[in-house]
DRENBATOR-905674 format. One record per residue (C-alpha): residue in one letter; x, z, y. Coordinates in steps of 0.02 Angstrom, whole numbers, plus 32768, in hexadecimal, padded with zeros to 4 digits. Example, Ala and Ser with C-alpha at 12.3 -4.5 7.8 and 13.67 -1.06 7.14 Angstrom:
A826781867F1F;S82AC81657FCB;
***
This chain:
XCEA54D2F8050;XCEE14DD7806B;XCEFB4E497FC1;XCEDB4F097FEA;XCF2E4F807F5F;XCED250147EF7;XCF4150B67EF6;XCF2A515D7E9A;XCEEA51347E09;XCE9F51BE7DA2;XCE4751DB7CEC;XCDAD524E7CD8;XCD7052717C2E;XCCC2527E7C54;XCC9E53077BCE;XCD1C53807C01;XCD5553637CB3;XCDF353487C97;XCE6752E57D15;XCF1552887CE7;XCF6E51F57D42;XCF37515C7D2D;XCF9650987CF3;XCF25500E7D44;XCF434F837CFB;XCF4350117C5E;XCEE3506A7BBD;XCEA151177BB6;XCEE251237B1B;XCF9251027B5F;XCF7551637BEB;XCF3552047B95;XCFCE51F17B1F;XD04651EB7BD1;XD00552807BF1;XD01552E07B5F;XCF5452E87B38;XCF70529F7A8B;XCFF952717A12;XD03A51CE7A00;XCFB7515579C9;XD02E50E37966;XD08551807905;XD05551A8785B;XCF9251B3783E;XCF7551F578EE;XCF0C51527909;XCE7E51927889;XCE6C52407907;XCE5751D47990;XCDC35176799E;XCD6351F57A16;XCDB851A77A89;XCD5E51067A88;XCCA551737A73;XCCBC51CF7B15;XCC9C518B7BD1;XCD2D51A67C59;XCD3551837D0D;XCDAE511A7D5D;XCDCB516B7E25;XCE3351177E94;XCE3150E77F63;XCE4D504C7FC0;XCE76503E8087;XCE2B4FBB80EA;XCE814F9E818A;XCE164F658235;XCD724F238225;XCD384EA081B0;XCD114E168211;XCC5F4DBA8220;XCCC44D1681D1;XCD0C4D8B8135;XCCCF4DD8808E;XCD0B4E62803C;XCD164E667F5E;XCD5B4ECB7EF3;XCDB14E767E58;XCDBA4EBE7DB4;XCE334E427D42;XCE094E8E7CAA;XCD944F1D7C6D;XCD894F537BA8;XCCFD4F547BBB;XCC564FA47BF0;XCC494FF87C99;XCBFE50277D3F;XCC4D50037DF2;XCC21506A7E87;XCC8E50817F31;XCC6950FC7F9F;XCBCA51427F2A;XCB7250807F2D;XCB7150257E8B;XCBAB4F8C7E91;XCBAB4F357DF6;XCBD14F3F7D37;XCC214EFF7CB4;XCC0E4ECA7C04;XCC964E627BC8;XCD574E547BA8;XCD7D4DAC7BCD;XCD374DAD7C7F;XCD7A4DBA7D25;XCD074E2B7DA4;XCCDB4E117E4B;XCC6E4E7E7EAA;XCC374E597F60;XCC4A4F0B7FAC;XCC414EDD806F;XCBA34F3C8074;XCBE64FDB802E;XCCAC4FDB8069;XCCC65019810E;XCD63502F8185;XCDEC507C8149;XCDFA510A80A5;XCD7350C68009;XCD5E51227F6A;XCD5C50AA7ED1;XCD0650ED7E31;XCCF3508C7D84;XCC9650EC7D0A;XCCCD50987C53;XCC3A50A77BD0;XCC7350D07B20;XCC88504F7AA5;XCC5650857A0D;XCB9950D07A3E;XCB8F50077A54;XCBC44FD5799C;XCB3050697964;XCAA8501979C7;XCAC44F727977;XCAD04FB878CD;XCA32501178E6;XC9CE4F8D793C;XC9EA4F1578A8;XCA3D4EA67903;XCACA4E73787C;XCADC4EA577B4;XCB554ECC774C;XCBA84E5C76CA;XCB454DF67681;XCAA54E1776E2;XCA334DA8772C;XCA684DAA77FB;XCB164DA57827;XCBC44DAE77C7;XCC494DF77820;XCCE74E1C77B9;XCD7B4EA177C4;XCD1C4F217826;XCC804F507883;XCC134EBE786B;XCBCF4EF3792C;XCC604EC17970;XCC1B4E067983;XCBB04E3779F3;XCC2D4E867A66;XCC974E297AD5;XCD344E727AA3;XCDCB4E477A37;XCD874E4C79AD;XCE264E837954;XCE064F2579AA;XCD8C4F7A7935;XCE1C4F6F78A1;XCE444EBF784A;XCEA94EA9779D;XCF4B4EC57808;XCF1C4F2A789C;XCEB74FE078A8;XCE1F50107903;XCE67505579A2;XCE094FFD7A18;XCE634FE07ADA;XCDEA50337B4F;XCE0150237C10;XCE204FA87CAB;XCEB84F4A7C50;XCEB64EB77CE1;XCEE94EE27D7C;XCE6C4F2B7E15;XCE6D4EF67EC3;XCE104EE47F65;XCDFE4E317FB3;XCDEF4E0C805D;XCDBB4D428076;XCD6A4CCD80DC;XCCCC4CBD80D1;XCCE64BF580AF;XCD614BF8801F;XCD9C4B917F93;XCD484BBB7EE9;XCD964B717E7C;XCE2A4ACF7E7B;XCE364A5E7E05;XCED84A0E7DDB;XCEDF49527D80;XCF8649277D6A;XCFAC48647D2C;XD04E48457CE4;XD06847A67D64;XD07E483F7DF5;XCFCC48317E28;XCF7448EE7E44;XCEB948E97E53;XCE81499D7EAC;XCDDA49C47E7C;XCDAA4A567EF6;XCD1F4AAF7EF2;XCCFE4B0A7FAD;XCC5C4B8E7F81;XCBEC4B2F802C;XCBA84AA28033;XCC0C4A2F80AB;XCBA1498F808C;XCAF449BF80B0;XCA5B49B48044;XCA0F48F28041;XC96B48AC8002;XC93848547F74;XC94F47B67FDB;XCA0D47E27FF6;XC9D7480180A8;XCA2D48B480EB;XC9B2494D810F;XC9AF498781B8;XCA114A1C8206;XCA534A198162;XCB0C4A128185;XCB134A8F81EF;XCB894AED8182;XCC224A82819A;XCC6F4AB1821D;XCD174A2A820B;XCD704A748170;XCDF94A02812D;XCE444A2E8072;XCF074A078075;XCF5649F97FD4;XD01849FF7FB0;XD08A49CB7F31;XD1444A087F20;XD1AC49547F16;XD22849A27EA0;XD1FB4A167E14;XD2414ADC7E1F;XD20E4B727E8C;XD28A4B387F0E;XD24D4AA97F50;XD2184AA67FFD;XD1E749EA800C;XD12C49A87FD8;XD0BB492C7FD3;XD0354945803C;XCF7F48F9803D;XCEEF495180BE;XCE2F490C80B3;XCD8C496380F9;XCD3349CB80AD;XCCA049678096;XCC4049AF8004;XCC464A427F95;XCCA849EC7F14;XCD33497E7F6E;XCDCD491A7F3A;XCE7949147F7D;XCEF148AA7F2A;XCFA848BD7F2A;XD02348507EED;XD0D948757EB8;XD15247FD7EA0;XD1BC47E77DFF;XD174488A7DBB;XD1E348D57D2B;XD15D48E07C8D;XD163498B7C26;XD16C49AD7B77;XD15F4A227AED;XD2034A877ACA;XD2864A2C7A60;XD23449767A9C;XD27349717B5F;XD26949E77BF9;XD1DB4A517C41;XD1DC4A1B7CF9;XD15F4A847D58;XD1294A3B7E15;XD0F54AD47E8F;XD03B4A997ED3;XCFDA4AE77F5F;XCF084AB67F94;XCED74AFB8038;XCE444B0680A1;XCE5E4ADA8148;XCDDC4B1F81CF;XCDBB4AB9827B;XCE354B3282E3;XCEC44AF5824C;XCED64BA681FB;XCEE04BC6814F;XCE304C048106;XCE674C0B8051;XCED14BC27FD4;XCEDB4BA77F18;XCFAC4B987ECB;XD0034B7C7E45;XD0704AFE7DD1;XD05B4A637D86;XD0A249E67CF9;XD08A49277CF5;XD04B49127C3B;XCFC648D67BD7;XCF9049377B25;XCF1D48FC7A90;XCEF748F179E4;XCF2D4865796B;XCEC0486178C0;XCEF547BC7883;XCED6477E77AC;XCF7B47C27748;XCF69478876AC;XCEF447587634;XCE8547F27657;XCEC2485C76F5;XCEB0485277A7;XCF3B489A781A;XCF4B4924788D;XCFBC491A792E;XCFC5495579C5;XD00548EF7A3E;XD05F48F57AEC;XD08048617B67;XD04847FF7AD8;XD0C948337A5A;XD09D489379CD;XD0F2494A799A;XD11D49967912;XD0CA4A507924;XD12B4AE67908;XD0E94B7E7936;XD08F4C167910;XCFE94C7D792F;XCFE84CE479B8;XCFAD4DA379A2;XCF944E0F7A36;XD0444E797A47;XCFEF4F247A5F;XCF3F4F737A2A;XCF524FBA7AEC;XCF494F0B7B4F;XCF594F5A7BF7;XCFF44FAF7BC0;XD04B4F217B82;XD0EF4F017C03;XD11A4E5C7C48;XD1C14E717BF7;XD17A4E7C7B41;XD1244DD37B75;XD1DC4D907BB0;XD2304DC87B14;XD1A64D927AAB;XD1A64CCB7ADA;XD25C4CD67AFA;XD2764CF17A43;XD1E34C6E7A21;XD2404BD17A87;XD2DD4C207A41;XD29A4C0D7981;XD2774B5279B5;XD1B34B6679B7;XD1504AD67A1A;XD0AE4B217A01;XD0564BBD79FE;XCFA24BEA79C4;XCF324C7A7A2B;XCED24CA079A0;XCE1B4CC279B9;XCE104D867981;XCE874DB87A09;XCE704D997ACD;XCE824D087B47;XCF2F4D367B7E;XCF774D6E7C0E;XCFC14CFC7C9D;XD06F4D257C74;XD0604CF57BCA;XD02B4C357C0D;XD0A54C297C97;XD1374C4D7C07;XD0FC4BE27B95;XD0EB4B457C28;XD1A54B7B7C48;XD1DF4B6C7B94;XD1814AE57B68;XD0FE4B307ADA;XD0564AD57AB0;XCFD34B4A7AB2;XCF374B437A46;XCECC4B9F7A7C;XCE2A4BFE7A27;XCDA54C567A6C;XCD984CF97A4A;XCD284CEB79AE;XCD5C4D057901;XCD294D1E785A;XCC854D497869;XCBCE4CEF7893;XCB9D4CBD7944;XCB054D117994;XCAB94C6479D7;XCA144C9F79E1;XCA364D4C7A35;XCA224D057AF5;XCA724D947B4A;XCB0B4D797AD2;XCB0B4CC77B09;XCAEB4CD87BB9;XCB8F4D5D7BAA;XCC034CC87B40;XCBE34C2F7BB6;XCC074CB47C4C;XCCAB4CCE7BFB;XCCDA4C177BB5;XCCA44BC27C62;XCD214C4F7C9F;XCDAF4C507C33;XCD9D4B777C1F;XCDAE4B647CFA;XCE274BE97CDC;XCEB34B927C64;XCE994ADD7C8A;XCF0E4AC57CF7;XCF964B077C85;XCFFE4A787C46;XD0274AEB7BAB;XCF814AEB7B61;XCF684A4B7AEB;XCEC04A727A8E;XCE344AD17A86;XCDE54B3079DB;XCD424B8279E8;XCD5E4C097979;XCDB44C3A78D4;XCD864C3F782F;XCCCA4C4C783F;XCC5E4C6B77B6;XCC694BBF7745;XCCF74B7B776D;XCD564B9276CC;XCCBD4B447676;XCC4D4ABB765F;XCBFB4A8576F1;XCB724AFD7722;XCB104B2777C6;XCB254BD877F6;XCB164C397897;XCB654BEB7922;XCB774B2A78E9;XCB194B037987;XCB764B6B79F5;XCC164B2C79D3;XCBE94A5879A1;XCB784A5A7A3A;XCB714ACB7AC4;XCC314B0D7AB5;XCC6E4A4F7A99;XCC024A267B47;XCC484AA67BB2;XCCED4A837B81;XCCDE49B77BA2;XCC8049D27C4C;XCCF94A527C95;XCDA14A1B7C3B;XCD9849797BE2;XCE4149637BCB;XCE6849BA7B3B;XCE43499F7A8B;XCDA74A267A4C;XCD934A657998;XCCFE4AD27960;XCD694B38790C;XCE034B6578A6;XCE0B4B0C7815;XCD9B4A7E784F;XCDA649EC77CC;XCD47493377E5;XCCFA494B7720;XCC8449B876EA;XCD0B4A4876BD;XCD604A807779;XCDE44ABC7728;XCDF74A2176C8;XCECB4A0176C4;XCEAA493F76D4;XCE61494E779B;XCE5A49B67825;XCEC44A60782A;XCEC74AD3777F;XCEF04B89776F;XCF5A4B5F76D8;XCFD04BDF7667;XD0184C0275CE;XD0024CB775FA;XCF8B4CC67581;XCFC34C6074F2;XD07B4CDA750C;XD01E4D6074E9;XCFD84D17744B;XD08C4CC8740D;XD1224CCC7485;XD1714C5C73FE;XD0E44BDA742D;XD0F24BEB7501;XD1584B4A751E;XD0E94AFC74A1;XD0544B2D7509;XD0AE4AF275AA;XD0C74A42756C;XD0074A1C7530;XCFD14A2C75E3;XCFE4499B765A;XCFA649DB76ED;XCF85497977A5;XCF9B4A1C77F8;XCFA24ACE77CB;XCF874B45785E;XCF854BE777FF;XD00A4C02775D;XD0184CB1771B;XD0B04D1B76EF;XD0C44DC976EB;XD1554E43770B;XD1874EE4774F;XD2004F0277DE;XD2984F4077D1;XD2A8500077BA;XD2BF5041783A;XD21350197856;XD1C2509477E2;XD247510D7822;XD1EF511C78CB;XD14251067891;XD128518077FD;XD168522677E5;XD20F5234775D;XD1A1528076DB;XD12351E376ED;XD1BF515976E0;XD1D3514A7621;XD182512175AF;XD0DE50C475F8;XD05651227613;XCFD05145767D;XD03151397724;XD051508776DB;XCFB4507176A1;XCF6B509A7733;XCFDB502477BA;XCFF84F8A7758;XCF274F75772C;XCEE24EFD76B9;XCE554E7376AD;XCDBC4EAE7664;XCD814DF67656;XCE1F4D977613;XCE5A4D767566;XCE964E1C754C;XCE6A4EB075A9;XCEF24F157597;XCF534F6C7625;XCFD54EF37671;XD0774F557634;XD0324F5A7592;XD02E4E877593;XD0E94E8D75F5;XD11F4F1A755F;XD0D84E9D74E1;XD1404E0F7537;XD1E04E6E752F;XD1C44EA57489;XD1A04DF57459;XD2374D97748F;XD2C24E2D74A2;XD2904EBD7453;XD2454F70745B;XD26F4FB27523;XD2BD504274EE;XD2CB509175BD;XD28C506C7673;XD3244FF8769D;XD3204FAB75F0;XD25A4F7975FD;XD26D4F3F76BF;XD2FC4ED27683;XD2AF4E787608;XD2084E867652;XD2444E1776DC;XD2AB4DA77690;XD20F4D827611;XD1AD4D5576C1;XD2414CE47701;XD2404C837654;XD18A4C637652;XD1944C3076FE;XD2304BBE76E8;XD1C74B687667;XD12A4B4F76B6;XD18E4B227747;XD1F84AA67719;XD1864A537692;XD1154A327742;XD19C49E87788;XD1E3498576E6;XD134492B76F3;XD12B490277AD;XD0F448697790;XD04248BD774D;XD0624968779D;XD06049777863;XD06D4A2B786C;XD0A94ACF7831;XD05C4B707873;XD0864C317819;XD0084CB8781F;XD0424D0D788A;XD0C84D27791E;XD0AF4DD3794E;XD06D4E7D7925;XCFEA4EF5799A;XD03C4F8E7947;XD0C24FC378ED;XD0AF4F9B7852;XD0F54EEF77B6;XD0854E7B7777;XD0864DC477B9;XD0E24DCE784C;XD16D4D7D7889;XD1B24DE3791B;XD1854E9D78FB;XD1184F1D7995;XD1D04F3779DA;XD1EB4E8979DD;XD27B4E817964;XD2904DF67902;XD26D4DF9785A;XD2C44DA277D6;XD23D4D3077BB;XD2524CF27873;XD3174CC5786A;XD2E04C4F77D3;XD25E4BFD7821;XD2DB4BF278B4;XD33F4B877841;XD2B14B1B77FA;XD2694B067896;XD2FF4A9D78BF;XD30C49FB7924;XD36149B878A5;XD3614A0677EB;XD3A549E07758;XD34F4A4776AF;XD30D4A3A760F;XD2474A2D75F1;XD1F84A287549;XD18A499F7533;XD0E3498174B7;XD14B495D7435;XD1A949E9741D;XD25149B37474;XD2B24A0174F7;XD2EA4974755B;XD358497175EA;XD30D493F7688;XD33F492D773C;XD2BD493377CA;XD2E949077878;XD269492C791D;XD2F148DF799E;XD2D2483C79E5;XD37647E979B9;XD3A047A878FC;XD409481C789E;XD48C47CA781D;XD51B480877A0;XD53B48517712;XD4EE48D276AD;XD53A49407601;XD4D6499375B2;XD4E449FB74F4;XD4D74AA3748F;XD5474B3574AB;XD54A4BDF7453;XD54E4C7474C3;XD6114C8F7495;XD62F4BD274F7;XD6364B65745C;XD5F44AC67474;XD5874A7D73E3;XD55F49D8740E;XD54B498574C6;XD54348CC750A;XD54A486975AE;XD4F847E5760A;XD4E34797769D;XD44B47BB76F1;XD3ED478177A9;XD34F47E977F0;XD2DE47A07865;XD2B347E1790F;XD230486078F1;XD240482C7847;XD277487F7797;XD2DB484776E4;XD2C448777649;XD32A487175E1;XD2FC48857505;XD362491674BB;XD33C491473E6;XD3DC497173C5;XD3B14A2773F2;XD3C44AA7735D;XD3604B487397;XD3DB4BEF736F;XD3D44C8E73DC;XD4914C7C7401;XD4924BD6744A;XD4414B7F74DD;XD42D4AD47535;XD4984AA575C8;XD4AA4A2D7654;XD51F49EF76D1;XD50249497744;XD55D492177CB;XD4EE48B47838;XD513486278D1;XD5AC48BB78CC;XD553496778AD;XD56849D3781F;XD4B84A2377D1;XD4B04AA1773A;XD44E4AED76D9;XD43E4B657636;XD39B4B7075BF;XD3654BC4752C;XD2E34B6174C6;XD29E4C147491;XD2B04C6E7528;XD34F4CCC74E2;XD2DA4D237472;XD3414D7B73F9;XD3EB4D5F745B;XD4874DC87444;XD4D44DD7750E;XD56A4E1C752A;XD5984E8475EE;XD6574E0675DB;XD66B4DE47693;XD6D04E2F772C;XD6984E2277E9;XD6F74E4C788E;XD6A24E5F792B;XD6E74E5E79E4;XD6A14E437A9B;XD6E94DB57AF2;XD6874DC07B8D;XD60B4E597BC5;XD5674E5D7B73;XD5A44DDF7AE7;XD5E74E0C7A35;XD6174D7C79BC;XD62C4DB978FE;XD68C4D5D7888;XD6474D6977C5;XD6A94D247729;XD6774D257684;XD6C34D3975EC;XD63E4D1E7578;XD5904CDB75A1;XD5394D507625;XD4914D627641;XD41F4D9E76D4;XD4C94DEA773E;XD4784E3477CF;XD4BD4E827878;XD4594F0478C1;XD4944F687966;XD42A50127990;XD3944FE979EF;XD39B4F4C799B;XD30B4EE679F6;XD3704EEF7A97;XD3EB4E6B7A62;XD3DA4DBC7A37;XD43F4D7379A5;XD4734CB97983;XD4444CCB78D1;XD41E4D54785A;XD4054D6577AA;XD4784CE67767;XD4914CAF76CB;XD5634C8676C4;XD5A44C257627;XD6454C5475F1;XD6CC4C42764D;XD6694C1C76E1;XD6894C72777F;XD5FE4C7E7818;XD60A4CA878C3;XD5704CF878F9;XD5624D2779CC;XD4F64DC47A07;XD4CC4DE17AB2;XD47D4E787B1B;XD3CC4E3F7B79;XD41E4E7A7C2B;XD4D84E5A7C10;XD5114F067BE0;XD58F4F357B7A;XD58A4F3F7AB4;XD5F84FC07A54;XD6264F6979C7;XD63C500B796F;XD58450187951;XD5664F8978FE;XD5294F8B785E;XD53C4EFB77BB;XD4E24EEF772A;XD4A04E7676CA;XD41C4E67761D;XD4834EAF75A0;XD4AA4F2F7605;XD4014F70763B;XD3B44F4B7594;XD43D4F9F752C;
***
């Protein structure tokens, strides 16, 4: 295979001639803001002046060389990896295909029309939104309420368009469509006897079954008798398929296993078998050994025709849904037979531009995920099928992906055939595509369709996603559990809390009474809960790049505007009116921009820590814990965990902490106590001592015991706390030392509503080696939230952040540069709650 390059890529807006460079993989949006055509689509309101962007057609231009002649044994295809999303194809003047769909990859045979040397490459993109008006005027879908389709959040049209959906505006992203070739675009040169498609069965004894698909038929037609047809296997012409296996796991390995067989069919097996393979497993339960693999197809003069690469794991994955109690039925995924505990998050695209999105942001990104101690990720079903980098990180690191397709919140056109004929394309695609990723664990077919939340009711696209979704995914995977959706439940109420997966808050109930959240926490007992809710803006700085100083403070329409809101939930309000109420609730009127991004946050960590932690206090029900969500597409602060700039939020160091190996907490249970518990997802018994009591902010202690105490492997204590006497200047604390390891922790029964912080501490700061600055912080009195922020702030990554510090308590707290550099400790900056909320 032989991979010829596009070059000179330029951007023609079709209605008034105008040229600019071109990004390919890219956006025209991006691309028309790189070159000064428009303002910047994430400043401000800007977005709301920009939607002729998406309503106007623009040529793509670009050549390709083709070197020699193109041999009688060769074809010639171009490859489009990703076009968003409707366009035409022509080189040199000839049209050679089109396309109509996202989640795709294009291949266009273009021997006929390619010649020698110099080709011109032209992809006209068709407008998006003329689309979304012919489906609204055909009748193909209603509004609210009506009697065809539901679609919420935006354009109800947008189900018929295979696009992320999230796209056309959702409650946390705004309609600002990408537009343009965001996969990458290349000319193949192959043999005309190739490998389609390989593939890969791994067994956890060592055993590798190659399933590998050559696009001829090697075999020859036979009879209904079994008896072969004559003349025809005159296609074969002695084509062996040689598959390889690296003996050792890592990129280095130059020794492998090697099995050859002919090619006898179109569909043939090679087995290869590795001895004493090293089994992989989910980050925080063992290593992520990846084995190098290689299929080739061997011609009858022993060149190379074509070959299919990549890596493999040696591991199994399923799903576990045994009786818990009297009235439950459990929810676990399992690997190599053993079942994990789930923590993880949703998964949001990390741009509204997909093309533009840089590996590195994909690096950082899951860097901080394994780093937060997440197993388990969720590609939610609004979004896209992400790209290869984002699978081949989280194989490294050891994440479990669930995976959606891209449907959500809306009905399913099942009886629209062209729609149909379009999905299947793309799931029989995207399916051959990802199965041999050892990081993806289970399949969803979509999210939140219409229903779900309810009694059991047939709606559009039951069929589609019980039947014919649920068959395609057996017959070309098989191996991985399958969900119609997300919540899927096994009573008559999918997203019942007693089976299946649940998209279970107290978000709601907060809103309501934040004096009642824990409450609402403990009445839930839920198998698994793949979506949790929590709101909070970023930090500042934030808003300081994003809207202009006028716009900051107080909230108003700029906030209004980025932050959205959820026409169909509880209460329809604009986000930062629900995060004001929040703040207002528990510490008080925000009375400036640093004061409400304070509190705003540490109001999301809180709820989080709860629902967190009360998941995890009731792992013997519970099996996983998943927060809505991980990641923004814009700049913005609602649910998010790891802003646009992919800086942590506060919300993401606490989950850091109760995402733990090994944690020791406090969880309310249904009765109204606070109990201290101690959950442990290591495989080794954990035994010591634990104290545990009552302090007031000022480091009295009120009352306090110890025990004794022994956890289980994979297991979890609790232990009955009836002592606690709720007052807003005194909190619950905990320190084990198990297995000759010390664990800690501080909670507030009421959240700290209503407590009185004081700024009592001192830090010092100093670089020991380049690129690494440890800072020391004591406390005089209790300190809450101290945080260490450097300029450019998302550039470094910090041990810990926003740390509560009892008094007297000193922390040591190491920050280091991404590339080594050095950090001036004279710019960094310490504050903490009482600070910013003063």
């Amino acid at each position: 295979m032989n991979r010829i390059g596009i070059e000179n890529w330029t951007l023609t807006d079709l209605e008034t001639g105008e040229r600019i460079p071109a990004s390919v993989p890219g956006d025209i949006t991006v691309d028309l803001y790189k070159a000064g055509r428009i303002p910047d689509p994430y400043y401000g309101l800007n977005h709301r002046d920009l939607k002729w962007v998406t309503e106007r057609d623009f040529d793509y231009t670009a050549h390709f060389t083709v070197s020699g002649e193109v041999a009688e044994t060769e074809e010639l295809f171009l490859v489009l990896e990703g076009v968003d999303l409707f366009s035409e194809v022509f080189v040199n003047g000839n049209r050679v295909g089109a396309t109509e769909n996202m989640f795709t990859r294009y291949r266009f045979d273009i021997k006929p029309y390619a010649a020698r040397g110099r080709n011109e490459l032209r992809v006209k993109m068709r407008a998006v939104r003329p689309a979304l008006e012919k489906y609204g005027r055909d009748g193909w879908y209603a509004e609210w309420r009506g009697n065809r389709y539901f679609a919420c959040f935006s354009n109800p049209a947008r189900l018929f368009l295979r696009k992320a959906q999230c796209h056309f505006g959702w409650d946390w992203a705004p309609d600002l469509p990408g537009y343009g070739l965001w996969g990458a675009a290349y000319v193949l040169r192959e043999s005309k006897r190739r490998i389609e498609d390989a593939r890969v069965l791994p067994h956890s004894g060592g055993a590798v079954a190659f399933i590998t698909e050559v696009n001829y038929n090697a075999r020859g037609r036979v009879d209904c008798a079994g008896r072969p047809v004559p003349g025809s296997r005159a296609e074969s012409c002695g084509e062996r398929i040689r598959a390889s296996v690296a003996k050792r796991p890592g990129r280095d390995c130059e020794d492998f296993y090697i099995t050859e067989v002919p090619a006898t069919r179109v569909k043939n097996i090679v087995n290869v078998f590795v001895e004493k393979p090293e089994l992989w497993w989910p980050n925080g339960y063992g290593a992520q050994p990846l084995y190098e693999y290689k299929v080739e197809l061997i011609g009858g003069d022993g060149a190379v025709l074509s070959e299919k690469a990549g890596r493999l794991a040696f591991r199994t994955v399923g799903l576990a849904q045994e009786p818990k109690g009297d009235g439950a039925a459990g929810y676990c995924l399992t690997v190599n037979g053993a079942e994990i505990y789930a923590k993880g998050s949703n998964w949001a695209p990390l741009d509204c531009f997909t093309g533009a999105i840089p590996d590195e942001k994909y690096a950082r990104a899951l860097k901080l995920a394994c780093d937060m101690n997440l197993n388990a990720l969720r590609v939610w079903g609004g979004g896209i099928y992400e790209k290869e980098i984002f699978y081949d990180l989280c194989d490294e690191y050891g994440i479990l992906v669930w995976q959606d397709f891209m449907l959500s919140c809306a009905d399913i056109p099942e009886d629209d055939a062209d729609w149909v004929k379009n999905m299947l394309a793309e799931c029989e695609y995207q399916i051959k595509r990802l199965r041999n990723r050892p990081c993806v664990a289970y399949w969803a077919g979509c999210n939140e369709k219409p229903g779900c939340f309810g009694h059991w009711d047939k709606t559009h696209g039951d069929n589609f996603l019980d039947v014919t979704l649920r068959g395609l995914v057996h017959h070309l995977d098989g191996t991985r559990p399958y969900a119609k959706q997300s919540p899927a439940g096994l009573t008559d109420v999918d997203g019942d809390w007693e089976s299946g997966d649940s998209h279970a808050s107290a978000f709601d109930a907060g809103l309501a009474d934040i004096g009642g959240y824990r409450k609402a926490v403990a009445e839930r007992s839920p198998a698994f809960v793949s979506e949790c809710v929590a709101m909070g803006p970023g930090h500042a700085d934030t808003y300081e790049r994003i809207f202009p100083p006028e716009q900051r403070w107080p909230v108003g329409e700029y906030w209004e505007d980025r932050l959205s809101r959820n026409p169909h939930g509880l209460d329809a309000s604009p986000f930062v009116r629900q995060e004001l109420r929040y703040v207002r609730a528990l510490y008080g009127e925000a009375r400036s921009l640093g004061g409400f991004c304070a509190a705003g946050m540490q109001a999301q960590a809180e709820c989080l820590r709860a629902e967190a932690e009360h998941c995890r206090a009731i792992k013997d029900v519970n099996s996983g814990f998943l927060n809505w969500m991980y990641s923004d597409i814009w700049p913005c602060g609602t649910c998010a965990v790891v802003d646009w700039h992919t800086e942590p939020k506060q919300a993401y160091y606490q989950l850091r902490r109760s995402f733990a190996p090994a944690l020791v907490t406090f969880a309310m249970d249904g009765d109204g106590r606070h109990n201290a518990v101690a959950v442990n997802d290591t495989g080794d018994a954990l035994s010591g001592e634990i104290e545990y009591g009552q302090r007031t902010l000022g480091g009295q202690t009120l009352w306090s015991e110890r025990r004794a105490v022994s956890v289980g492997a994979r297991g979890v204590l609790r232990v009955p706390n009836e002592r606690t006497r709720e007052r807003a200047d005194a909190y619950l604390y905990a320190r084990a030392v198990l297995n000759g390891r010390e664990y800690k922790a501080v909670y507030s029964p009421s959240m700290w509503k209503g407590a009185a912080f004081e700024s009592d501490y001192k830090y010092e700061a100093g670089q020991t080696r380049p690129g690494e600055l440890r800072v020391k912080i004591t406390a005089g009195a209790f300190a809450k939230s101290v945080s260490l922020r450097l300029p450019d702030n998302w550039k470094y990554e910090y041990s810990d952040n926003y740390v509560d510090l009892e008094a007297g308590e000193t922390r040591e707290i190491v920050v280091r540069s991404a590339g080594g550099e050095a950090i001036d400790p004279s710019g960094l900056a310490v504050s903490d709650f009482a600070g910013e909320t003063r």
